[in-house]
ZAMARGU-4260 file (C-alpha; in steps of 0.2 Angstrom, whole numbers, plus 5000, padded with zeros to 4 digits):
<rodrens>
0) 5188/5147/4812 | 5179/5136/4824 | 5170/5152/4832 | 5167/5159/4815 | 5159/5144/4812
5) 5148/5139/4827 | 5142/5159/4826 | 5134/5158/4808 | 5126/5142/4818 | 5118/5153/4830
10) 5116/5166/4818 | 5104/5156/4808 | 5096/5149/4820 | 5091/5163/4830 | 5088/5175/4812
15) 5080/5163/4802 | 5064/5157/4805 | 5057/5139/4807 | 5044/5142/4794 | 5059/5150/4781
20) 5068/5135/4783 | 5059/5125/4771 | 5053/5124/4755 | 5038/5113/4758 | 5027/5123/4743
25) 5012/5114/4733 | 5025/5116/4717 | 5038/5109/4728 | 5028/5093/4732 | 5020/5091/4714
30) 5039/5086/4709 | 5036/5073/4722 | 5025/5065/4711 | 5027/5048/4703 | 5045/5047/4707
35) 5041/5029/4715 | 5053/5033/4730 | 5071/5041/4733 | 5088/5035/4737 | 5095/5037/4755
40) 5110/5047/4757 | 5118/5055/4772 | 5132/5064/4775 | 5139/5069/4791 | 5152/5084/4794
45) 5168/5080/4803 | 5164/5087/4816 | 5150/5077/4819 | 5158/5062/4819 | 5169/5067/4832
50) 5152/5066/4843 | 5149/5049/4838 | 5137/5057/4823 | 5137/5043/4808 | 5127/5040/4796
55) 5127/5020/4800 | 5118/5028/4815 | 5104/5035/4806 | 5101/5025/4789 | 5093/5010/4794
60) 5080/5021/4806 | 5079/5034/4791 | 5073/5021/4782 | 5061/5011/4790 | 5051/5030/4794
65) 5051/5032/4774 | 5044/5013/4774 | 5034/5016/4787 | 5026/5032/4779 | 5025/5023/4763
70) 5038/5030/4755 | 5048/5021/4742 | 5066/5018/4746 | 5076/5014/4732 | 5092/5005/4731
75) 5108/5014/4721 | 5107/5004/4706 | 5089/5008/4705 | 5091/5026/4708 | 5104/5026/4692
80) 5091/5016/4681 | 5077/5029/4687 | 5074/5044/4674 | 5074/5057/4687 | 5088/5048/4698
85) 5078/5055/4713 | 5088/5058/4731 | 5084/5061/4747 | 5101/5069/4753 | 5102/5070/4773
90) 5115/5083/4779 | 5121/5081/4796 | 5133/5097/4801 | 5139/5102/4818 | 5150/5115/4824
95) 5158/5114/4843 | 5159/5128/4853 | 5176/5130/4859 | 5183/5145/4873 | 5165/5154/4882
100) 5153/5145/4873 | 5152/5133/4889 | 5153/5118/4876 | 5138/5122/4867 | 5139/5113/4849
105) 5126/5120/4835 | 5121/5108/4824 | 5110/5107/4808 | 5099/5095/4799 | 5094/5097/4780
110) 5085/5086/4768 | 5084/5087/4751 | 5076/5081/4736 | 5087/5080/4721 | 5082/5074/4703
115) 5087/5077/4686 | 5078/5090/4678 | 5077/5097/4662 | 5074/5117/4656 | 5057/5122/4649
120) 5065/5136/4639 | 5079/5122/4629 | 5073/5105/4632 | 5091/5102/4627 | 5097/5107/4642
125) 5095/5093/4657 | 5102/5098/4675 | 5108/5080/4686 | 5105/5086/4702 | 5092/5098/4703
130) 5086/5103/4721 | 5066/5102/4723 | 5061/5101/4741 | 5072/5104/4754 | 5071/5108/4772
135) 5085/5113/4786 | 5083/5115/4804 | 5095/5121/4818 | 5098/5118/4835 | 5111/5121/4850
140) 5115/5104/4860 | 5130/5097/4871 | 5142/5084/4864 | 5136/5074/4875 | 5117/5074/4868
145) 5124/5079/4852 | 5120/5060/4844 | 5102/5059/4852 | 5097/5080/4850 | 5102/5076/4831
150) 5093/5060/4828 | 5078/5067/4836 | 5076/5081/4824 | 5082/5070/4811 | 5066/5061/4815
155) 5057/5077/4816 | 5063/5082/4798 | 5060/5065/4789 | 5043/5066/4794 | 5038/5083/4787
160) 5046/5075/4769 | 5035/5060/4771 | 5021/5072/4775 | 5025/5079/4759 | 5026/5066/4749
165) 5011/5058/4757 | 5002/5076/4750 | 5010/5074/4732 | 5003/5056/4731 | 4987/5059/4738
170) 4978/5060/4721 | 4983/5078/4722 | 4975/5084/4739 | 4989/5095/4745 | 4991/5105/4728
</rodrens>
């Protein structure tokens, strides 16, 4: 399963294009707008964590670039009291190579903006979690570097979403 797994790693990685692996659109950042900031989420994989991958790792650093950038970061409780409940959901999701692949680990990072959204065609109809931005990138490490190779294109990746929201908040500059 484990080889099944770390080939679709590859798989994408070598197939899919940088550029495809985001949706980073002027509609995409427009949703940006007037949201006031996002919650912080990360979630790490398994088997992540069993190359010292956490999210304790990450959160604090994810969020001072957000500040940084001058990007809100809301608390959970002001999430839940937001209209759109806006998230920024970090994936961290690895895949060891086991037997010939020389301990190669694939990894991937993915950021997404979720937020309550409601249909145009039935205004009845209101979706909790709907995905607005995202953006996903790939790579091939060692266990070893595993925690630093992912935090460094973690970095990589928060700062193409600040970019965006800097964009979206830009009195419309990027639409």
């Amino acid at each position: 399963m484990k080889r099944v797994v770390f080939a679709g790693f590859l798989a994408v990685g070598l197939v899919v294009p940088s550029g495809a692996t985001a949706q980073d659109t002027d509609i995409n950042r427009y949703t940006l707008e007037d949201l006031g900031g996002v919650f912080v989420r990360i979630e790490v994989g398994d088997a992540c964590q069993g190359s010292g991958i956490t999210s304790a790792a990450y959160e604090a650093n994810v969020s001072l670039q957000l500040i940084e950038a001058e990007v809100g970061v809301l608390t959970r409780s002001e999430m839940l009291t937001h209209p759109a409940m806006p998230e920024l959901r970090i994936s961290l999701d690895c895949a060891g190579g086991a037997n010939g692949s020389a301990g190669a680990m694939a990894y991937s990072v993915g950021l997404r903006v979720q937020q309550a959204a409601q249909m145009l065609r039935d205004t009845q109809i209101t979706l909790p979690e709907a995905v607005t931005w995202y953006a996903l990138k790939v790579g091939v490490t060692s266990p070893g570097e595993a925690a630093e190779d992912v935090g460094a294109t973690l970095t990589e990746q928060v700062a193409l979403f600040a970019a965006a929201w800097a964009s979206a908040h830009e009195g419309g500059e990027g639409r």
